[in-house]
N, CA and C atoms of all chains as a GROMACS GRO file, in nm:
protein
  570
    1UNK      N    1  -1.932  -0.875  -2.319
    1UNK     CA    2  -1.802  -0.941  -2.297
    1UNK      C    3  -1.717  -0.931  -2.424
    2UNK      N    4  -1.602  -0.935  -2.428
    2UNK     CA    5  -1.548  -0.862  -2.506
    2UNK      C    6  -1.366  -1.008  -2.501
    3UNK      N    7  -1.378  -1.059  -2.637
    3UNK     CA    8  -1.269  -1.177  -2.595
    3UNK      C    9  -1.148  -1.117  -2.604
    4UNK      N   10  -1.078  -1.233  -2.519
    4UNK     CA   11  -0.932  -1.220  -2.505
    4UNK      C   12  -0.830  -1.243  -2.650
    5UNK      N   13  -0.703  -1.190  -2.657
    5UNK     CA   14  -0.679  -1.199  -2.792
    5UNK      C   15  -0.558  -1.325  -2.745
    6UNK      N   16  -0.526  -1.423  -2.820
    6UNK     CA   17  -0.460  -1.498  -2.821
    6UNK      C   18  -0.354  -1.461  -2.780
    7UNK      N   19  -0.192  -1.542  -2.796
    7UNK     CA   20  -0.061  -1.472  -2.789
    7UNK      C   21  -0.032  -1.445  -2.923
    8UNK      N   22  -0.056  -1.543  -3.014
    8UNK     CA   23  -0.030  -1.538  -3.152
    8UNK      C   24  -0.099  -1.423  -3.235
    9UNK      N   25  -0.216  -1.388  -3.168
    9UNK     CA   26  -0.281  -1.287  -3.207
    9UNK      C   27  -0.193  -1.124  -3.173
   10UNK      N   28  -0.146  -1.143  -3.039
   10UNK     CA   29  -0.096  -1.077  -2.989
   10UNK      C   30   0.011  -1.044  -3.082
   11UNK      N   31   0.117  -1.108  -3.069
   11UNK     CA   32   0.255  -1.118  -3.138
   11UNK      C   33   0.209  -1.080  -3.269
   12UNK      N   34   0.102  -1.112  -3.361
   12UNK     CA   35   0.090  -1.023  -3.480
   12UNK      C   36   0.017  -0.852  -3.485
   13UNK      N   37  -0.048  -0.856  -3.383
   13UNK     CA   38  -0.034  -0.698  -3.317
   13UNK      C   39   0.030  -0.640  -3.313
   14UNK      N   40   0.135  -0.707  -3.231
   14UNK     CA   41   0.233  -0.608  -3.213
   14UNK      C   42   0.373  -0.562  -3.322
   15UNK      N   43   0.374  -0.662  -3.432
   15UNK     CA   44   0.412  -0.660  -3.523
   15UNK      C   45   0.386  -0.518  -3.635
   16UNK      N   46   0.259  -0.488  -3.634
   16UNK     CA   47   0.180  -0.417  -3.702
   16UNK      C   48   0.173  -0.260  -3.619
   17UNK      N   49   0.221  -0.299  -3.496
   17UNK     CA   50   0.210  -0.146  -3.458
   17UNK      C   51   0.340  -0.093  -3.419
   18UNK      N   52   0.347   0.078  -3.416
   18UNK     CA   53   0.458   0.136  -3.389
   18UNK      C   54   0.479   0.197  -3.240
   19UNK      N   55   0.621   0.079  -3.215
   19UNK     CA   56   0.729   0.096  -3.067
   19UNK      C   57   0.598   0.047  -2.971
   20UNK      N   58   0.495  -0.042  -2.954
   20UNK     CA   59   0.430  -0.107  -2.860
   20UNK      C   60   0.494  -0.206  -2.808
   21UNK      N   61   0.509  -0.225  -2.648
   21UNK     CA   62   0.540  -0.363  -2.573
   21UNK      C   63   0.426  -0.379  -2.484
   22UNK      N   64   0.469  -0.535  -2.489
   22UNK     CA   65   0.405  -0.629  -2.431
   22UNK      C   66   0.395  -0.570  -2.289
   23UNK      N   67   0.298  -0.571  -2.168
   23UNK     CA   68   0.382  -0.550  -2.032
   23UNK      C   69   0.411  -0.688  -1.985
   24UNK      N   70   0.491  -0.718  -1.876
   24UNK     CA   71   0.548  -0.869  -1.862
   24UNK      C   72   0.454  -0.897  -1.789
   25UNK      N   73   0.334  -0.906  -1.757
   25UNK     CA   74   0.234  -0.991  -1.756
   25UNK      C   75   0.155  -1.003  -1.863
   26UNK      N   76   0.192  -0.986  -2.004
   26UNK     CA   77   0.092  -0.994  -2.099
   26UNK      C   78   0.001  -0.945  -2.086
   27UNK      N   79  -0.079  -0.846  -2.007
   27UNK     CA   80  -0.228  -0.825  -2.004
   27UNK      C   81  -0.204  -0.688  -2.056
   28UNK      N   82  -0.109  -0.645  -2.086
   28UNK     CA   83  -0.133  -0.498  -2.145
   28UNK      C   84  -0.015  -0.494  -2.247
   29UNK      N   85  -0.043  -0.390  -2.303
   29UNK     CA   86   0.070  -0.292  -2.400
   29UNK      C   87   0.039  -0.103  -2.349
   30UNK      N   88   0.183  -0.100  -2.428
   30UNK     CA   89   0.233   0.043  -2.341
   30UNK      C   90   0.331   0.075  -2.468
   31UNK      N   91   0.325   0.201  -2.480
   31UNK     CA   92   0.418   0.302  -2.580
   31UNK      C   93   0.477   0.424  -2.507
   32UNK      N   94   0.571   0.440  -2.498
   32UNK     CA   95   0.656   0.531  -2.442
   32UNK      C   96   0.669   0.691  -2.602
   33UNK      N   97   0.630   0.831  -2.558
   33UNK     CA   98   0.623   0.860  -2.650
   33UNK      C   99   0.703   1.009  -2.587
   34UNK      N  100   0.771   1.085  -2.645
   34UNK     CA  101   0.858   1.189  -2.614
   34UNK      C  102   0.842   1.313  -2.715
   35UNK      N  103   0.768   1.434  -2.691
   35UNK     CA  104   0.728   1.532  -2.751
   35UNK      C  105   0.816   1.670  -2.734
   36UNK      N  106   0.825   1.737  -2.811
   36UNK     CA  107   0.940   1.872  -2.787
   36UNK      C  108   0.884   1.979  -2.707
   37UNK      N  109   0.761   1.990  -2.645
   37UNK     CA  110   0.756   2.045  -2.545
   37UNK      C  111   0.604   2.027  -2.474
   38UNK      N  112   0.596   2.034  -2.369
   38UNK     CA  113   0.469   2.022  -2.290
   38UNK      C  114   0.346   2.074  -2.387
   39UNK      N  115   0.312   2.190  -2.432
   39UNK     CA  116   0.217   2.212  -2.534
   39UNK      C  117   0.171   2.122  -2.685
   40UNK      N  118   0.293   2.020  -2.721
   40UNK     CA  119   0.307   1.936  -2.790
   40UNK      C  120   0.181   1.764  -2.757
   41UNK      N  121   0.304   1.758  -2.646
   41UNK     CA  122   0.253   1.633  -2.561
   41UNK      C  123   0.105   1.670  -2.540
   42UNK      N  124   0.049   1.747  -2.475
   42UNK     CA  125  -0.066   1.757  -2.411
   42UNK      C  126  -0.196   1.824  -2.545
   43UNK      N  127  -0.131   1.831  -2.609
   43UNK     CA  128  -0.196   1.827  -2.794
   43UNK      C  129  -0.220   1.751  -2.840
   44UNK      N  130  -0.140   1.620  -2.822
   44UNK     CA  131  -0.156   1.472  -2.882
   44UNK      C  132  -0.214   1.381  -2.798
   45UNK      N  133  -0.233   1.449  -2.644
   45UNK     CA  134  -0.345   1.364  -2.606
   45UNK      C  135  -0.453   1.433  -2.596
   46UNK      N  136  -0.465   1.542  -2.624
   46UNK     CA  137  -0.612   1.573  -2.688
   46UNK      C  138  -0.688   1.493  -2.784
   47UNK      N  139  -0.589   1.497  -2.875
   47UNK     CA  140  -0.635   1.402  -3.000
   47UNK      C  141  -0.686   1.269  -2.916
   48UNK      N  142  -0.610   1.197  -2.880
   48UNK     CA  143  -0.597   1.069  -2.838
   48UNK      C  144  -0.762   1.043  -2.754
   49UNK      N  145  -0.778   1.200  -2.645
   49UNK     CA  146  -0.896   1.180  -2.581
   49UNK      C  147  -1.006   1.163  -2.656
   50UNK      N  148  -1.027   1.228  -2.801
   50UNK     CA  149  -1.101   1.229  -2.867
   50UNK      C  150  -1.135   1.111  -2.946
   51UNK      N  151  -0.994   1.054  -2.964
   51UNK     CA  152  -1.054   0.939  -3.032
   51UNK      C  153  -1.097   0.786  -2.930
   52UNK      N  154  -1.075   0.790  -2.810
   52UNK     CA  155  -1.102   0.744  -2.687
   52UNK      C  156  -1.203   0.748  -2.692
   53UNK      N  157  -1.258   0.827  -2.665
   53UNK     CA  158  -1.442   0.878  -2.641
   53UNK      C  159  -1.510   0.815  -2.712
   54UNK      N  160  -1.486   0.801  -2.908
   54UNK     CA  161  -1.549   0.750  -2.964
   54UNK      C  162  -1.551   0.676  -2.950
   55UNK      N  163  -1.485   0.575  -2.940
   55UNK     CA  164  -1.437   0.394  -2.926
   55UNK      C  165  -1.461   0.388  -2.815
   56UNK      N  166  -1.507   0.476  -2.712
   56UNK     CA  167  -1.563   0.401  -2.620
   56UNK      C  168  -1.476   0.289  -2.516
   57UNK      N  169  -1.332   0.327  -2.540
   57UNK     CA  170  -1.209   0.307  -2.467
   57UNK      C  171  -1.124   0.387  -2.419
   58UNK      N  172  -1.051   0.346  -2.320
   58UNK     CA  173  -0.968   0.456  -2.299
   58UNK      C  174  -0.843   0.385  -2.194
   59UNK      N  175  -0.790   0.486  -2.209
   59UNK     CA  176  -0.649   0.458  -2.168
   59UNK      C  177  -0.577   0.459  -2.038
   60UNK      N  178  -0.488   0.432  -2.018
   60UNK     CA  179  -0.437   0.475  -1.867
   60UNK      C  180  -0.278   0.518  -1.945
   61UNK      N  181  -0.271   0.637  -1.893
   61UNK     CA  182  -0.159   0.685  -1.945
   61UNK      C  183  -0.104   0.830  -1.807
   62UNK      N  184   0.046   0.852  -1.836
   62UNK     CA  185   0.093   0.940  -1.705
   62UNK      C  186   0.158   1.024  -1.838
   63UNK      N  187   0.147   1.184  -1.786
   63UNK     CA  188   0.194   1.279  -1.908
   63UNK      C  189   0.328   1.321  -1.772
   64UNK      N  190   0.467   1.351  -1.779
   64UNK     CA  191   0.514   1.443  -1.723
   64UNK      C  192   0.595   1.541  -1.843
   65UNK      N  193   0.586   1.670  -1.824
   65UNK     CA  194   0.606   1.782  -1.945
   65UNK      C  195   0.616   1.730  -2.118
   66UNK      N  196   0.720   1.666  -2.148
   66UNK     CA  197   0.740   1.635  -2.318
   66UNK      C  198   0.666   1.476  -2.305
   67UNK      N  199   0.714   1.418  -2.234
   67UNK     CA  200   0.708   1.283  -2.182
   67UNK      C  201   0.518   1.224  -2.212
   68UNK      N  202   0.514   1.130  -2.269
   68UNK     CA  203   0.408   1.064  -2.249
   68UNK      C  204   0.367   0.937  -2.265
   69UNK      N  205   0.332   0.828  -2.146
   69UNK     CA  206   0.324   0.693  -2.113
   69UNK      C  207   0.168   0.622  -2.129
   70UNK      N  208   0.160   0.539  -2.235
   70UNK     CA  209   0.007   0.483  -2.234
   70UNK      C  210   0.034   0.358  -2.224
   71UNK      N  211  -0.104   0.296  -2.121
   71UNK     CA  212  -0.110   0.156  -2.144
   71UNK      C  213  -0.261   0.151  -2.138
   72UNK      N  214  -0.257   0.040  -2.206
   72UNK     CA  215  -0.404  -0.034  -2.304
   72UNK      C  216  -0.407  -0.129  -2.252
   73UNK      N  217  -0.553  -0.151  -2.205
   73UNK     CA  218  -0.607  -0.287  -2.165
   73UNK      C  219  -0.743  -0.300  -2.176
   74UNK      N  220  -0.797  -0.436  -2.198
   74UNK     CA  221  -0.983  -0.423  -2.177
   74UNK      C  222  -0.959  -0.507  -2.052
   75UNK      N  223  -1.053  -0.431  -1.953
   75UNK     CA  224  -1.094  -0.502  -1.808
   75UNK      C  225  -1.187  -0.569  -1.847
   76UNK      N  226  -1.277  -0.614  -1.947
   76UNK     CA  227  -1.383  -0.702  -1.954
   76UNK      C  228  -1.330  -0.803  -2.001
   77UNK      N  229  -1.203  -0.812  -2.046
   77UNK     CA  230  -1.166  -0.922  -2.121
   77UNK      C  231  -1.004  -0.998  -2.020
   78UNK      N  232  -1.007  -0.863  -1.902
   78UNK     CA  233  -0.873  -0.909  -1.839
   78UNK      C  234  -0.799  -0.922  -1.882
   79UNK      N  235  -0.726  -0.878  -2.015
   79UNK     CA  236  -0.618  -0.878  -2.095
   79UNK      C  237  -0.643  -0.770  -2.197
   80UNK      N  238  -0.567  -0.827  -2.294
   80UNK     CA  239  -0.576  -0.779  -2.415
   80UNK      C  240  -0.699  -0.788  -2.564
   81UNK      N  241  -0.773  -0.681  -2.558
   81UNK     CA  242  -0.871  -0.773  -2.699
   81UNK      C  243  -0.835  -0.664  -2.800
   82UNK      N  244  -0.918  -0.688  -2.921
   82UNK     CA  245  -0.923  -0.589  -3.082
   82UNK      C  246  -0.883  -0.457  -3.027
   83UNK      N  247  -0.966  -0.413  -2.930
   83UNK     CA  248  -0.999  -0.286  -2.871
   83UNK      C  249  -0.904  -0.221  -2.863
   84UNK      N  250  -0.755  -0.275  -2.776
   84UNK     CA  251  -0.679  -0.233  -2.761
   84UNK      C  252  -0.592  -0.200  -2.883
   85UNK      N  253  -0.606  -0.327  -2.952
   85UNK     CA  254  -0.536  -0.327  -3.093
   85UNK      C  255  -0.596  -0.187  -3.165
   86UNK      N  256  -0.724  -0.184  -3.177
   86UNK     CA  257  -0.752  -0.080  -3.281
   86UNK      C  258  -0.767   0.056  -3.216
   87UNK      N  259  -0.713   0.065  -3.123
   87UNK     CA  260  -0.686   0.225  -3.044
   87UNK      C  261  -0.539   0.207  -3.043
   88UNK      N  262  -0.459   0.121  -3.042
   88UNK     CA  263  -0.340   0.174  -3.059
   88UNK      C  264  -0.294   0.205  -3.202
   89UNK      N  265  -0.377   0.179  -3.257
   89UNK     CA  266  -0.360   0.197  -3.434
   89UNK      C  267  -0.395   0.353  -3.470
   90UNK      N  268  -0.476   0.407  -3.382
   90UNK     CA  269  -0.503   0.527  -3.369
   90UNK      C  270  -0.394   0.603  -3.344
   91UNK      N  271  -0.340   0.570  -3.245
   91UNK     CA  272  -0.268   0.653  -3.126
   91UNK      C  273  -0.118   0.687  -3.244
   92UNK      N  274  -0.081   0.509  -3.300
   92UNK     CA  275  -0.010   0.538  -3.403
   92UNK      C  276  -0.038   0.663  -3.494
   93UNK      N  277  -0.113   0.666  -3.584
   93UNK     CA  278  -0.136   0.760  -3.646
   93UNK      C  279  -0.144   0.891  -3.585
   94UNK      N  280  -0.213   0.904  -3.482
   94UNK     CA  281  -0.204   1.061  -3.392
   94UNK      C  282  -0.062   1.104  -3.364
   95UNK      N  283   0.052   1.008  -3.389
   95UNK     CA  284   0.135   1.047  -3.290
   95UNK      C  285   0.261   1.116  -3.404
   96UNK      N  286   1.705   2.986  -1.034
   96UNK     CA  287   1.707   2.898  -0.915
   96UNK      C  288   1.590   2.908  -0.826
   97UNK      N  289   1.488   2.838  -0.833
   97UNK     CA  290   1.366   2.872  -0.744
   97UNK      C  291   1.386   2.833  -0.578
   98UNK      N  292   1.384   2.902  -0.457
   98UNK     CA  293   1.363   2.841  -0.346
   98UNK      C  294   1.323   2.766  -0.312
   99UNK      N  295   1.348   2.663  -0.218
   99UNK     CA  296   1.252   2.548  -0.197
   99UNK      C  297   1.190   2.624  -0.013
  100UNK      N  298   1.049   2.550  -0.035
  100UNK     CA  299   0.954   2.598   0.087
  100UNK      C  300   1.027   2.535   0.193
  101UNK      N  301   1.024   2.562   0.325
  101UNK     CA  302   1.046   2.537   0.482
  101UNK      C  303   0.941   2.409   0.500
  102UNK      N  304   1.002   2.343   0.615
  102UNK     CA  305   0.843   2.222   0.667
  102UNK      C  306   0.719   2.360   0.682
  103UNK      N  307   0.731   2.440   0.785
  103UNK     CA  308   0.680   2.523   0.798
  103UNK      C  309   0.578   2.619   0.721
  104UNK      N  310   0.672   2.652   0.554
  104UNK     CA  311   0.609   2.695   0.499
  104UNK      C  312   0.498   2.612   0.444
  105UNK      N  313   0.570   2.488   0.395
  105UNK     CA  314   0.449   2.317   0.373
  105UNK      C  315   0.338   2.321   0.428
  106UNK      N  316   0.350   2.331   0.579
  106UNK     CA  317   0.255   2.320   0.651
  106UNK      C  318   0.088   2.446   0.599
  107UNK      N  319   0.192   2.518   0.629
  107UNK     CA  320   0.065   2.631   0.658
  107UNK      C  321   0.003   2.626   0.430
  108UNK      N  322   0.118   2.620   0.380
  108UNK     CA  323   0.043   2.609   0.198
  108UNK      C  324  -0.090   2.464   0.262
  109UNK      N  325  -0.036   2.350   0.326
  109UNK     CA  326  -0.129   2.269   0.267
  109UNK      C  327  -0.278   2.283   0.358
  110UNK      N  328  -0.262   2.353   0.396
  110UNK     CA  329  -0.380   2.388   0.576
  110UNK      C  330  -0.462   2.493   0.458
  111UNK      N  331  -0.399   2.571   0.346
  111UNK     CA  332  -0.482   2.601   0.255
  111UNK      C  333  -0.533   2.584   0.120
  112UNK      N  334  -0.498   2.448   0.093
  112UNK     CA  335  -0.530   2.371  -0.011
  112UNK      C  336  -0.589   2.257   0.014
  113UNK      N  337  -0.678   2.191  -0.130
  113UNK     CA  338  -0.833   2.129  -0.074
  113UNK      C  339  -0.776   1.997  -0.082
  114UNK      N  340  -0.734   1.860  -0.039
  114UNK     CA  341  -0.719   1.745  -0.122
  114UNK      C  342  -0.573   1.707  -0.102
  115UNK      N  343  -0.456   1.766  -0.070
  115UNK     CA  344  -0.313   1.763  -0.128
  115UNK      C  345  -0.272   1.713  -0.033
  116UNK      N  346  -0.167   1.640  -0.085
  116UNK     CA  347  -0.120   1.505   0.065
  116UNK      C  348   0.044   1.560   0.030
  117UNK      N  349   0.133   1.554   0.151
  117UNK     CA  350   0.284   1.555   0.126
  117UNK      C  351   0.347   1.446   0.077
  118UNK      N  352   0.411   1.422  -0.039
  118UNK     CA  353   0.443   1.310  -0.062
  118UNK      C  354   0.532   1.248   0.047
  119UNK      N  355   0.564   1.094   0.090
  119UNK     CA  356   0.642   1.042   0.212
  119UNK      C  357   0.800   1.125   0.196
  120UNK      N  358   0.842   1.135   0.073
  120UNK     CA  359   0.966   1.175   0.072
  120UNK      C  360   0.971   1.331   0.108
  121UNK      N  361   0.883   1.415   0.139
  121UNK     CA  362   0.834   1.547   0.181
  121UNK      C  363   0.882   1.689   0.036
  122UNK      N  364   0.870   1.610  -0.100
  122UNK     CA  365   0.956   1.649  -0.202
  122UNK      C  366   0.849   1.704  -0.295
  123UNK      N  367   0.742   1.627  -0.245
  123UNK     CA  368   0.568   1.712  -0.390
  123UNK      C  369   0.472   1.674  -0.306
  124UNK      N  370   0.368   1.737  -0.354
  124UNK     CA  371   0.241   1.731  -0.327
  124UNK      C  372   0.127   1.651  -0.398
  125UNK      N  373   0.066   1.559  -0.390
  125UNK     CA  374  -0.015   1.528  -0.436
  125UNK      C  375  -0.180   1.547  -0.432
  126UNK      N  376  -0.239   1.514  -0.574
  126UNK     CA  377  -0.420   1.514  -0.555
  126UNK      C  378  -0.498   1.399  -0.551
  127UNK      N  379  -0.581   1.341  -0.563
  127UNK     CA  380  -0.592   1.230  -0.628
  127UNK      C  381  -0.751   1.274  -0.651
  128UNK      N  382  -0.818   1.326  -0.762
  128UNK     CA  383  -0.966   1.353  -0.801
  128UNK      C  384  -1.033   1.264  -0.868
  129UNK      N  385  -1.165   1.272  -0.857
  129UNK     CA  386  -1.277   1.155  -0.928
  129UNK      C  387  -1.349   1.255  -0.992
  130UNK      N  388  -1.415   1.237  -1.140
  130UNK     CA  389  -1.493   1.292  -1.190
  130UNK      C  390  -1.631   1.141  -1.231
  131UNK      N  391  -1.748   1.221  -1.307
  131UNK     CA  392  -1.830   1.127  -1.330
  131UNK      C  393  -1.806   1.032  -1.444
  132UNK      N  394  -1.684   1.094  -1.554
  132UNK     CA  395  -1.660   0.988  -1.650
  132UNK      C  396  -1.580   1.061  -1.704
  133UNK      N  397  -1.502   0.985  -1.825
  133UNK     CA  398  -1.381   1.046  -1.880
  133UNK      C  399  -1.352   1.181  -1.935
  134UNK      N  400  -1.465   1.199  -2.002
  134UNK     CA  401  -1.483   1.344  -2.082
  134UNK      C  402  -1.479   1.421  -1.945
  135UNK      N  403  -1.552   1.427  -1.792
  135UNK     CA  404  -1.553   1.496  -1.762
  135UNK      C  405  -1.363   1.512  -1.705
  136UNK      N  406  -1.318   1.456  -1.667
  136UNK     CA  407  -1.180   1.426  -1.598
  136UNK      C  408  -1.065   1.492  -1.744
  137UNK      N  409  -1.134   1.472  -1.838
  137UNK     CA  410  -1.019   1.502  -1.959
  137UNK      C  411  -1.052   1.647  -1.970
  138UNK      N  412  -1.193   1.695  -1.936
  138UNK     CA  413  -1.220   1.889  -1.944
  138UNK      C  414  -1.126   1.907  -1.844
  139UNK      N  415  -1.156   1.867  -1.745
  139UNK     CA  416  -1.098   1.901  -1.635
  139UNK      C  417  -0.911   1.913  -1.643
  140UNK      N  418  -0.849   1.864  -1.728
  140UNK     CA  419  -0.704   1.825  -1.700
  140UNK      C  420  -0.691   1.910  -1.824
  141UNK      N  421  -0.778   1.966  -1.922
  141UNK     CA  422  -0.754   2.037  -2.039
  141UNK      C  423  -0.735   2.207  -1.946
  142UNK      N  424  -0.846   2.186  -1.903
  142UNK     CA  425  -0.791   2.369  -1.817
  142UNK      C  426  -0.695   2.371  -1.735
  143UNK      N  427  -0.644   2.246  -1.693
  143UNK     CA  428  -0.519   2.281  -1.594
  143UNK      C  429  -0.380   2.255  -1.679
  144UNK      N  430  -0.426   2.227  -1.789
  144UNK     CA  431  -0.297   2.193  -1.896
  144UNK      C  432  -0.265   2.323  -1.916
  145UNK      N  433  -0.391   2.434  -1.968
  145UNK     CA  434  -0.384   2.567  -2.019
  145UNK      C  435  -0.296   2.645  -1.906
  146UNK      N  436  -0.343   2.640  -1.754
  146UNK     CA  437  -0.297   2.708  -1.651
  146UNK      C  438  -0.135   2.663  -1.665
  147UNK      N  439  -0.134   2.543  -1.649
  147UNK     CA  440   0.000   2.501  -1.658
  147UNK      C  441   0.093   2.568  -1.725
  148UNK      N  442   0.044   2.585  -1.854
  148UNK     CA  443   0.121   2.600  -1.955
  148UNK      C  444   0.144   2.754  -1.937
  149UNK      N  445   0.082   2.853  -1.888
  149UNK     CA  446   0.060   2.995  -1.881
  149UNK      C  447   0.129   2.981  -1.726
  150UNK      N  448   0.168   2.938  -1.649
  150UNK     CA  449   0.285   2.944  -1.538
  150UNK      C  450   0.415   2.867  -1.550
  151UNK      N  451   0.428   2.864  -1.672
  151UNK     CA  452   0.526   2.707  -1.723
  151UNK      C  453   0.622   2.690  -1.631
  152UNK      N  454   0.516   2.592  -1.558
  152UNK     CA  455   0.513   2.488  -1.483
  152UNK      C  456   0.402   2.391  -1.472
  153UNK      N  457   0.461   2.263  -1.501
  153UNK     CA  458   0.358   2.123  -1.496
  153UNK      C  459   0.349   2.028  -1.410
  154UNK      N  460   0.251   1.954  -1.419
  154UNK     CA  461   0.241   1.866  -1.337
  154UNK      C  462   0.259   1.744  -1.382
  155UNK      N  463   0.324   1.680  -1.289
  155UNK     CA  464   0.324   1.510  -1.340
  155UNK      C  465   0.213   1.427  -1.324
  156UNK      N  466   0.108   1.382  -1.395
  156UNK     CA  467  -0.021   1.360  -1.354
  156UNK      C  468  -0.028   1.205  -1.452
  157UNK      N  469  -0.119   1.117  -1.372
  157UNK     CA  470  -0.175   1.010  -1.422
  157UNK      C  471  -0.318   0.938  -1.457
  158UNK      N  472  -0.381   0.953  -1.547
  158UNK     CA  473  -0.542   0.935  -1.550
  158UNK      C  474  -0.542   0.811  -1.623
  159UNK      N  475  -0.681   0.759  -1.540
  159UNK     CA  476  -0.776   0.609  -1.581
  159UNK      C  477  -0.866   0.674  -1.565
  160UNK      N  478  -0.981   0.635  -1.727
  160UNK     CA  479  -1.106   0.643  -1.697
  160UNK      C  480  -1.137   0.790  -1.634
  161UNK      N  481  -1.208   0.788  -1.534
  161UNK     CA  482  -1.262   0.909  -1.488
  161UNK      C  483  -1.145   0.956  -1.370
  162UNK      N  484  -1.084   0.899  -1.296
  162UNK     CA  485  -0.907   0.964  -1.231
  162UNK      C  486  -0.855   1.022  -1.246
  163UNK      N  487  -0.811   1.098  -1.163
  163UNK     CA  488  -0.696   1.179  -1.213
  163UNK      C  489  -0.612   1.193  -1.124
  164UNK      N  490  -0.463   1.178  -1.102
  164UNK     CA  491  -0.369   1.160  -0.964
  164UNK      C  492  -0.239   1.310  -1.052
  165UNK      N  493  -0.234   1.376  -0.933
  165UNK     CA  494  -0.146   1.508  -1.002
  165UNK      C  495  -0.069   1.498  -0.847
  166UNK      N  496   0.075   1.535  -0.943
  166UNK     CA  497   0.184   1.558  -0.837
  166UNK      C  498   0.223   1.649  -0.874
  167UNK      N  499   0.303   1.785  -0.810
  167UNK     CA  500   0.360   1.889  -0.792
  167UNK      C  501   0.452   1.886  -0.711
  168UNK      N  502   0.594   1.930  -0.822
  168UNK     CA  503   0.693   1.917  -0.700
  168UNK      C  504   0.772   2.014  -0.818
  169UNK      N  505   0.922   2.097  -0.790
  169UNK     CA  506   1.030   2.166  -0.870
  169UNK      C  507   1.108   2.123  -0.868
  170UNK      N  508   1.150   2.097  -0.997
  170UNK     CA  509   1.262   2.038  -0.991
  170UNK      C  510   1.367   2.137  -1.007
  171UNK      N  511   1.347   2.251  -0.976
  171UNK     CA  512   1.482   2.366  -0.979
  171UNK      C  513   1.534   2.369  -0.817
  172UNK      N  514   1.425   2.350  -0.773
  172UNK     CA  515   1.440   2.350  -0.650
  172UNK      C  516   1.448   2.207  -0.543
  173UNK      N  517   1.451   2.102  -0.662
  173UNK     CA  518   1.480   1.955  -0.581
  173UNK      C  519   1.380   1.982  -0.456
  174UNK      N  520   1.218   1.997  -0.478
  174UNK     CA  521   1.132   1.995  -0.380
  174UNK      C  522   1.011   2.117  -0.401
  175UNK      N  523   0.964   2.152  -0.301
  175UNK     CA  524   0.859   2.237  -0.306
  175UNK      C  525   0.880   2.359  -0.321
  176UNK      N  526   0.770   2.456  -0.406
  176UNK     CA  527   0.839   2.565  -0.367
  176UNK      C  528   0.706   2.646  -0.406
  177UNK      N  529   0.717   2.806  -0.367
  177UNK     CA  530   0.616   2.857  -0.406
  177UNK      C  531   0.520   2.812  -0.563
  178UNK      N  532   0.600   2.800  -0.671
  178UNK     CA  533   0.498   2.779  -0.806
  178UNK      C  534   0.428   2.684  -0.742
  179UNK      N  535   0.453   2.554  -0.681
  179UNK     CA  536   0.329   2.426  -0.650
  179UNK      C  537   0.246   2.474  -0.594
  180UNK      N  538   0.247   2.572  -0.487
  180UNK     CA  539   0.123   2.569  -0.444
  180UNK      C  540   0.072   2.685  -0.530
  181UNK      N  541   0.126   2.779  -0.567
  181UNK     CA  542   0.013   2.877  -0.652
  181UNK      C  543  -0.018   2.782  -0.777
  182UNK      N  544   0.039   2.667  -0.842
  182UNK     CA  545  -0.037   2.590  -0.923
  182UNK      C  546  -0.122   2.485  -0.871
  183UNK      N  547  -0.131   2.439  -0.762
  183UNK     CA  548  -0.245   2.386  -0.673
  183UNK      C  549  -0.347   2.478  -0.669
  184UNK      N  550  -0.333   2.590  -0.598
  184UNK     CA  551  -0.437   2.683  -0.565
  184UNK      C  552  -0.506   2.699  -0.670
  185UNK      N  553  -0.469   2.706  -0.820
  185UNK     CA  554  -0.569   2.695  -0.983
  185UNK      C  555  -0.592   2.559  -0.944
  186UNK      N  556  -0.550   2.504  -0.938
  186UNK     CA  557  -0.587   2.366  -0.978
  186UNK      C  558  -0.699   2.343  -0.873
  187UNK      N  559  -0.708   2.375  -0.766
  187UNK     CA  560  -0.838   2.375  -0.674
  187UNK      C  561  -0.964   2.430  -0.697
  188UNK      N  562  -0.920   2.566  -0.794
  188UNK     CA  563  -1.010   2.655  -0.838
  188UNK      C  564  -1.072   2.583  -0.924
  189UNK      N  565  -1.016   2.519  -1.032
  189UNK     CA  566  -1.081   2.429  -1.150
  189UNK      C  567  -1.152   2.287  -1.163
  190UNK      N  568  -1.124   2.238  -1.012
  190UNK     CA  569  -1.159   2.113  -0.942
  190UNK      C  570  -1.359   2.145  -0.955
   0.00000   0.00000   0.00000
């Protein structure tokens, strides 16, 4: 089991990371990310898969050509926990 | 300017493709595939990225976990047209 992260916890998350929102049910975050061409985009979620795998998390995300949409959640925790936090810290840096 | 396919032509492409539903608006095609876990679903969307990219033309696709949901539609052609289904037909091959 894997805990839920506070709001306050939250709100300093999201502070710390780059262009993440809340979704308006609070149970997730999502980054909207825009690449110069399809070979780009689908490069950076290579990366992303890779670092997924390790952590043993992963994402729900929709690629269309430059375009690329992730959202983060832990289902064991029904919201938001670290997990999400420290894969989007990744994703930051990959991106 | 790419052609867009006939109902007709629709018909008989999807009578030879494995999985592909008409979308309600009769405008793309969809897949919706299961693999055994992420790595396998992320090989899987890595060779159709390559195909993609070598018919440049893509797909608008969405993955969780081991999922994978792919739509095909042209947008030169505001609808279907020959590239979807010869990029289905790889994409069946690689399934």
């Amino acid at each position: 089991m894997v805990e839920r992260l506070s709001e306050s916890e939250i709100s300093s998350a999201l502070m710390a990371l780059k262009g993440w929102k809340l979704r308006e049910d609070g149970l997730a975050i999502t980054r909207s990310l825009q690449f110069s061409d399809f070979a780009e985009a689908f490069g950076f979620m290579t990366r992303v898969a890779i670092l997924a795998e390790k952590a043993d998390h992963h994402p729900e995300w929709f690629n269309v050509y430059n375009k690329v949409e992730i959202t983060l959640t832990t289902h064991d925790a029904s919201g938001l926990s670290e997990r999400d936090v420290a894969l989007a810290k990744q994703i930051d840096a990959a991106a």
